[in-house]
PANU-49595 format. One record per residue (C-alpha): x, y, z; residue in three letters; chain. Coordinates in steps of 0.02 Angstrom, whole numbers. Example, Ala and Ser with C-alpha at 12.3 -4.5 7.8 and 13.67 -1.06 7.14 Angstrom:
REC      c1      c2      c3  resn  chain
REC     615    -225     390   ALA      A
REC     684     -53     357   SER      A
//
This chain:
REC      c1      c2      c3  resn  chain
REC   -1351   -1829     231   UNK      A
REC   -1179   -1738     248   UNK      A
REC   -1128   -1594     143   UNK      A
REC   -1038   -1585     -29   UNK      A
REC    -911   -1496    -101   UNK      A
REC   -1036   -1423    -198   UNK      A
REC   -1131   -1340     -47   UNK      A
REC    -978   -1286      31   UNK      A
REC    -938   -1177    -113   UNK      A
REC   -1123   -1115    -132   UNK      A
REC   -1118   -1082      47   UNK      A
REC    -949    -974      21   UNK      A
REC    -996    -884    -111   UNK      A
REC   -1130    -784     -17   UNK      A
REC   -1021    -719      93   UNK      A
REC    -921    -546      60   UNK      A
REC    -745    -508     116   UNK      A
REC    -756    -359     228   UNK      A
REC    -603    -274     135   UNK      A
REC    -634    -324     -48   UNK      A
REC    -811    -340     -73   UNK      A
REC    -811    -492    -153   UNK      A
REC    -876    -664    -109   UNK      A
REC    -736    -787     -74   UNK      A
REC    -770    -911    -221   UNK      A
REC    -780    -762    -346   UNK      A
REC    -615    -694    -290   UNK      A
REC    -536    -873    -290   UNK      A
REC    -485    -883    -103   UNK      A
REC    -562   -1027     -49   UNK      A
REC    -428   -1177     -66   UNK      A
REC    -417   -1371      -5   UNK      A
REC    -577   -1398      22   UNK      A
REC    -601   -1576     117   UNK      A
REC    -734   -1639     157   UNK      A
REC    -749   -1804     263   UNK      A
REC    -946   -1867     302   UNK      A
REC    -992   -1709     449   UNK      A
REC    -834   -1638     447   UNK      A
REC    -754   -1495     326   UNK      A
REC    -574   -1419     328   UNK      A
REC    -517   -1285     207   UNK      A
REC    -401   -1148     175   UNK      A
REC    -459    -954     145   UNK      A
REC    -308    -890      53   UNK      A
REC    -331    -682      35   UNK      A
REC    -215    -595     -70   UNK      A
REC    -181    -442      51   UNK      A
REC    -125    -408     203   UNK      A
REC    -236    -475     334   UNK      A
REC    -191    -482     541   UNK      A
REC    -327    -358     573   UNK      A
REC    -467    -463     495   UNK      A
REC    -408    -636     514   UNK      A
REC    -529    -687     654   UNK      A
REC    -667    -600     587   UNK      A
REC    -649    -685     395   UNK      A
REC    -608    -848     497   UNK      A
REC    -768    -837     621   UNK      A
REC    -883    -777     454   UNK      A
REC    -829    -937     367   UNK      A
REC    -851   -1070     531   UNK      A
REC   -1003    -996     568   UNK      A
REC   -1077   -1007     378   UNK      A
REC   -1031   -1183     387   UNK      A
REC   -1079   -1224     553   UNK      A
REC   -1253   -1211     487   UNK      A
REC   -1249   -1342     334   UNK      A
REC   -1371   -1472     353   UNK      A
REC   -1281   -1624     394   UNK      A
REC   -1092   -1516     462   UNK      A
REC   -1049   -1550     616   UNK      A
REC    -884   -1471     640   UNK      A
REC    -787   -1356     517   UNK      A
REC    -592   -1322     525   UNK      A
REC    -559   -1152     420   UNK      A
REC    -373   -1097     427   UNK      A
REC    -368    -915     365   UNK      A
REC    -183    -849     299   UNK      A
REC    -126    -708     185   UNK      A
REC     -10    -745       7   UNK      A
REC      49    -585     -59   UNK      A
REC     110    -609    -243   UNK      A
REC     190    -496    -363   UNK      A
REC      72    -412    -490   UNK      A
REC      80    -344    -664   UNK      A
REC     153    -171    -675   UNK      A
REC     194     -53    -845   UNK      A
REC     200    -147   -1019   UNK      A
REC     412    -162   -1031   UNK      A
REC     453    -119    -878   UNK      A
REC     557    -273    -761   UNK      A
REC     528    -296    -584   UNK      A
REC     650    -265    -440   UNK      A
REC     720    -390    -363   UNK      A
REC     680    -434    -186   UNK      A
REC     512    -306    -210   UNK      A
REC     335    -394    -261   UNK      A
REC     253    -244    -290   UNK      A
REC     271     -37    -274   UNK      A
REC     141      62    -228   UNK      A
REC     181     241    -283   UNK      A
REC     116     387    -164   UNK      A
REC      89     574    -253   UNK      A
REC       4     737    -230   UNK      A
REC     -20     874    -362   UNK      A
REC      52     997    -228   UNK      A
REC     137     995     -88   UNK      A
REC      67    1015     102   UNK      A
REC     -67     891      86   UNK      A
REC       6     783     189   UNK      A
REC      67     666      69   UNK      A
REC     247     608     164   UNK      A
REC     142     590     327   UNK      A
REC       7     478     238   UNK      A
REC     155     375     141   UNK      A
REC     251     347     311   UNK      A
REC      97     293     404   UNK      A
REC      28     191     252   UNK      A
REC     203      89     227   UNK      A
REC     183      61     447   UNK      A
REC      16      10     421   UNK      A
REC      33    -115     289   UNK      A
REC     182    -187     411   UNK      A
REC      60    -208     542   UNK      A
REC     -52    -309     435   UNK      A
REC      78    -429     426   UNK      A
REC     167    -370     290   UNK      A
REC     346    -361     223   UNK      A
REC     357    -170     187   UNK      A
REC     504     -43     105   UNK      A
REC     505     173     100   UNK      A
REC     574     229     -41   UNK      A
REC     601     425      -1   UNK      A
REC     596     503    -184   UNK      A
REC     550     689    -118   UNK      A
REC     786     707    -181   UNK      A
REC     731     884    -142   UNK      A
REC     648     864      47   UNK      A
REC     696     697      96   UNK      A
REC     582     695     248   UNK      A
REC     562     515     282   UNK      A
REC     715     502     394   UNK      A
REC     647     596     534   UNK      A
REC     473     524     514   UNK      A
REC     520     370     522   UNK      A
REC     661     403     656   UNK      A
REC     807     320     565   UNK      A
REC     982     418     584   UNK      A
REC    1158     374     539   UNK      A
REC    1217     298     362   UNK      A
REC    1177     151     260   UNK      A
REC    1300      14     239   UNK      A
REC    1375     -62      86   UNK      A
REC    1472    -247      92   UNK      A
REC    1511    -254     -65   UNK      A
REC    1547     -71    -115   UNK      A
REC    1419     -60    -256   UNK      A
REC    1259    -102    -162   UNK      A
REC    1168     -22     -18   UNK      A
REC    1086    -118     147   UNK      A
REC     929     -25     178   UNK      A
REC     904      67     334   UNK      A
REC     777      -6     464   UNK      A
REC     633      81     572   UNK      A
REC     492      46     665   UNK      A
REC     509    -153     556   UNK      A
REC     528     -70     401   UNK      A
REC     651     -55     274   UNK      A
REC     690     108     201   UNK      A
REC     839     225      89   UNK      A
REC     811     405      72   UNK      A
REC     936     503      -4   UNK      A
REC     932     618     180   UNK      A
REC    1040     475     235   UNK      A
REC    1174     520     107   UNK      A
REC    1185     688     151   UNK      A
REC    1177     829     294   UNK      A
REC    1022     869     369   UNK      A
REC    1043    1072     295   UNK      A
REC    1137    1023     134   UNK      A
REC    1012    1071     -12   UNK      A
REC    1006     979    -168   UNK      A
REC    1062    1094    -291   UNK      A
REC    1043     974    -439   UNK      A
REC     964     974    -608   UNK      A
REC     824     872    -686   UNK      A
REC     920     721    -761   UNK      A
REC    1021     714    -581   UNK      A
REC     888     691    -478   UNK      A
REC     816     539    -598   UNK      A
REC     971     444    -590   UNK      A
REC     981     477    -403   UNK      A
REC     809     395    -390   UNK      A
REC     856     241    -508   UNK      A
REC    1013     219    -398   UNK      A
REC     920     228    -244   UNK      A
REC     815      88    -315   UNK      A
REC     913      -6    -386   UNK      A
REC    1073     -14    -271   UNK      A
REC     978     -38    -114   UNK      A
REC     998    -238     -86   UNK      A
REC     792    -243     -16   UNK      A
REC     745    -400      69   UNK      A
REC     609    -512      17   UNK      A
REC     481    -354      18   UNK      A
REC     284    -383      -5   UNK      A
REC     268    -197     -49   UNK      A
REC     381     -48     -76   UNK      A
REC     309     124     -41   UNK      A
REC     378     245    -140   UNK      A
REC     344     426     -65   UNK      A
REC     328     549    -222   UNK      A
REC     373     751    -212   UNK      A
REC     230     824    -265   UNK      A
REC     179     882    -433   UNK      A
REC     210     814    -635   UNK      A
REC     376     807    -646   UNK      A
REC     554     754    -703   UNK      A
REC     548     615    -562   UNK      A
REC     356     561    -568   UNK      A
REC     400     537    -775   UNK      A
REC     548     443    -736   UNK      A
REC     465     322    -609   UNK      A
REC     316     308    -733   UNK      A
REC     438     227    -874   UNK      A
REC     577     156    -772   UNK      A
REC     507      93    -615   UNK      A
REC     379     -37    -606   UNK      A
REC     242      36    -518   UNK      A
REC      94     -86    -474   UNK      A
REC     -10      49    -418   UNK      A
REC     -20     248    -376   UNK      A
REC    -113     318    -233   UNK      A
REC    -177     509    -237   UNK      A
REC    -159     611     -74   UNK      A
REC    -266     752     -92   UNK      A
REC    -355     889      51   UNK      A
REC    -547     921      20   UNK      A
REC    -488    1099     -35   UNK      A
REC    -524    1146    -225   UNK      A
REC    -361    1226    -257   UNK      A
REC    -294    1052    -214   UNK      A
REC    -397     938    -285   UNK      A
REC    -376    1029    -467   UNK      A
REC    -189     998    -449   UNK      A
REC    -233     797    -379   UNK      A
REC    -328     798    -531   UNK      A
REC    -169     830    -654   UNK      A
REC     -86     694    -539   UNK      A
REC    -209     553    -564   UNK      A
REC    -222     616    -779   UNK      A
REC     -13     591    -799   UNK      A
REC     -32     427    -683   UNK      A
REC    -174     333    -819   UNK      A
REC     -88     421    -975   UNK      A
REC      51     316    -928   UNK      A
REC      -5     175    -894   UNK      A
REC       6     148    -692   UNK      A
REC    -172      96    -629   UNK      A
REC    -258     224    -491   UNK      A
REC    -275     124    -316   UNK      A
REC    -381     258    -240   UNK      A
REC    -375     438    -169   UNK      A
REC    -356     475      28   UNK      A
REC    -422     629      97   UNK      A
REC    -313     711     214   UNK      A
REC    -340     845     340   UNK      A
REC    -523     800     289   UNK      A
REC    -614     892     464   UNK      A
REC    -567     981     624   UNK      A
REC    -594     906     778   UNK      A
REC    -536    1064     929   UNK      A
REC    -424     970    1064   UNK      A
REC    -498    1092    1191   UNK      A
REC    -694    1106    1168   UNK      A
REC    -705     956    1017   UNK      A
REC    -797    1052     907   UNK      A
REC    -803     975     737   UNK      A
REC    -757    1088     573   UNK      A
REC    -721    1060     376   UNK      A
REC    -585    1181     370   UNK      A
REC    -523    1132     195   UNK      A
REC    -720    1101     148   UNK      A
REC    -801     961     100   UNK      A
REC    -834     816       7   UNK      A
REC    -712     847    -130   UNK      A
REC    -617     685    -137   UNK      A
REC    -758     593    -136   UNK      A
REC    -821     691    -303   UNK      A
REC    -653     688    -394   UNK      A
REC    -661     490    -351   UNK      A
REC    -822     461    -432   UNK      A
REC    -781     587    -581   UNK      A
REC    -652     473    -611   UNK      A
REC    -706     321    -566   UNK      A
REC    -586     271    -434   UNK      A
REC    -575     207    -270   UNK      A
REC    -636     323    -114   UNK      A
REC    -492     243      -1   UNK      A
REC    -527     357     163   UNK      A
REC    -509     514     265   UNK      A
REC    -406     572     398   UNK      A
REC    -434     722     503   UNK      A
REC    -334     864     517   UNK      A
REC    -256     796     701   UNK      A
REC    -125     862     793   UNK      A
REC     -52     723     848   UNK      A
REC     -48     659     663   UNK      A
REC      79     804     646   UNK      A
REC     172     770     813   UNK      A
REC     192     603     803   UNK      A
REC     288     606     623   UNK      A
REC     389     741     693   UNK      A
REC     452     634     827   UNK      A
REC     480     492     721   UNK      A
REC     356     381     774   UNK      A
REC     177     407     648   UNK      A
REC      42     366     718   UNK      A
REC      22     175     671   UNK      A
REC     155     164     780   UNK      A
REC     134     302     925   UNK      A
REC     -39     228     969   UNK      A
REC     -85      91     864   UNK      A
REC    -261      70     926   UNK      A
REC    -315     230     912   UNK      A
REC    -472     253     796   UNK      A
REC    -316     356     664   UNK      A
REC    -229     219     695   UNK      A
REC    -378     121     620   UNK      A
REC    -409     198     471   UNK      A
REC    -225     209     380   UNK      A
REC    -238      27     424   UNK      A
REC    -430       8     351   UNK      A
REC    -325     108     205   UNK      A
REC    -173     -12     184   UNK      A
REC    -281    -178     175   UNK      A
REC    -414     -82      48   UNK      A
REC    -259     -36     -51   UNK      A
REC    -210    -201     -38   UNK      A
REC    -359    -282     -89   UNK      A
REC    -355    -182    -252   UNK      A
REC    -186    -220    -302   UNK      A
REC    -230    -431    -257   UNK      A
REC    -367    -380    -375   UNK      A
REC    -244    -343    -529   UNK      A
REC    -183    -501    -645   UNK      A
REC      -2    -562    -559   UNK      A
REC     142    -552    -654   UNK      A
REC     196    -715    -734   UNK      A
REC     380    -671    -798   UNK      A
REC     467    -767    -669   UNK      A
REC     358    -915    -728   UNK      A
REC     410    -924    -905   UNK      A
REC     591    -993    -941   UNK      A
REC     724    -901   -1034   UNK      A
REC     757    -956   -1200   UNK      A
REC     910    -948   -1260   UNK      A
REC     979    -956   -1439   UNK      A
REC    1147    -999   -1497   UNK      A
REC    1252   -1048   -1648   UNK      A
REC    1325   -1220   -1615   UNK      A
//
């Protein structure tokens, strides 16, 4: 007796996506399912960023199939749709940007601008359309990490074409200005610097925009929290408790207004000694982990404390990049699809859906 659409779905729904955690009926991803007396074709749509896990979603599904009673051949095309998704009450999207994915630290020399660069390069080698958004007006660093020089053009005199590196697209306002020229400006400056940066950059059909935060609570995180619509914030914290109290007051302004935690990374997390490999918590232990279930957030991952992490962003090629199969290599990416996941997870934004209406006096 051959299989129904019935068992196909039971079948699919014991199965767990390796990067969300969630069976594939529960999450909604299984689509067109056909099914023709032994034989069964359908789609497995996943709403992240996926090149890394295609095959092994794709084999997963055949496989579960295979063994129907009654199947005798199953054709499973596996594909990612990334959508745009709901952001702060009031706040309009971008256009050309689906979603933002804001990147912050309650202190600087975590390692935040390294994890953002090498987070935005990982999510691009899942197969994603990906933007940097250098908002560190202060210590633009992104230009040299990402190994973009020279200016950004303008065709029409009012906009900006973003700069491009490594596949990415990217503005920084270190492309405006001279490598030693400090920023001497005042709080409501620096705002309206970001919001132009935003806002006049013409971006290009981009799945995600990282934006890479200067550290701590202030006039520029509060700006992006009411003007920009953020889909998501990230928390780059070191296991060290001086940090983590200060990661803390990050992730507190973050809910109070509004923009939904997508998970903590742990940088610098252990020592591993190039010359004899001995292994050591330098920065201690364990304390991103704690803060994430104190808060109830996402443990995204940890990254040691490499030298070549370092080296490689000085050069201008991170890591993703500089040696993409490496096991560091690995994990940003393991990061990018989690965070991913966990924004695909959040309800999309319908305004685009809805038509204007439009009143008038005839």
């Amino acid at each position: 007796m051959p299989p129904t659409e019935k068992d196909v779905l039971d079948a699919l729904s014991e199965l767990i996506d390796p990067v969300t955690g969630r069976n594939y009926v529960e999450s909604k991803s299984v689509k067109n399912v056909k099914v023709e007396g032994d034989r069964i074709a359908l789609d497995v749509v996943l709403g992240y960023p996926a090149r890394g896990v295609l095959e092994t979603v794709r084999k997963q599904v055949a496989e579960r199939l295979a063994r129907l009673p009654g199947a005798a051949h199953a054709a499973v095309n596996v594909q990612s749709k990334i959508v745009s998704h709901a952001v702060q009450r009031g706040v309009k999207l971008v256009p050309g940007i689906k979603n933002i994915i804001a990147v912050a630290s309650g202190k600087g020399g975590v390692g935040k601008s390294t994890t953002a660069a090498n987070l935005a390069l990982a999510l691009a080698a899942e197969g994603a359309s990906v933007g940097m958004l250098d908002a560190d007006i202060y210590g633009p660093s992104q230009p040299l990490m990402l190994g973009i020089t020279g200016r950004p053009s303008s065709r029409d005199g009012k906009t900006m074409d973003p700069m491009e590196g490594h596949g990415i697209q990217a503005m920084s306002v270190g492309f405006l200005i001279e490598a030693d020229t400090p920023m001497v400006w005042r709080g409501p400056m620096v705002t309206q610097a970001l919001e132009q940066l935003l806002t006049e950059t013409k971006w290009r059909d981009l799945d995600y925009l990282v934006v890479d935060l200067p550290p701590g609570t202030g006039d520029i995180q509060l700006t992006l929290a009411q003007k920009v619509p953020v889909t998501g914030a990230i928390i780059v914290t070191t296991p060290q408790d001086i940090a983590l109290i200060d990661a803390r007051k990050g992730l507190k302004m973050f809910e109070k207004v509004g923009i939904p935690i997508l998970g903590v990374v742990e940088n610098m997390a252990i020592h591993i000694c190039s010359q004899c490999g001995h292994a050591e918590h330098i920065f201690g232990s364990g304390g991103g982990e704690k803060m994430c279930k104190d808060y109830e957030v996402e443990f995204l991952g940890s990254l040691p404390l490499d030298i070549r992490i370092r080296e490689q962003a000085d050069s201008g090629k991170p890591t993703v990049v500089s040696d993409p199969d490496g096991p560091i290599s690995a994990i940003y990416r393991d990061i990018a699809r989690k965070v991913a996941a966990r924004i695909a997870r959040q309800s999309e934004d319908r305004t685009a859906v809805f038509p204007k209406i439009v009143i008038q006096n005839n």
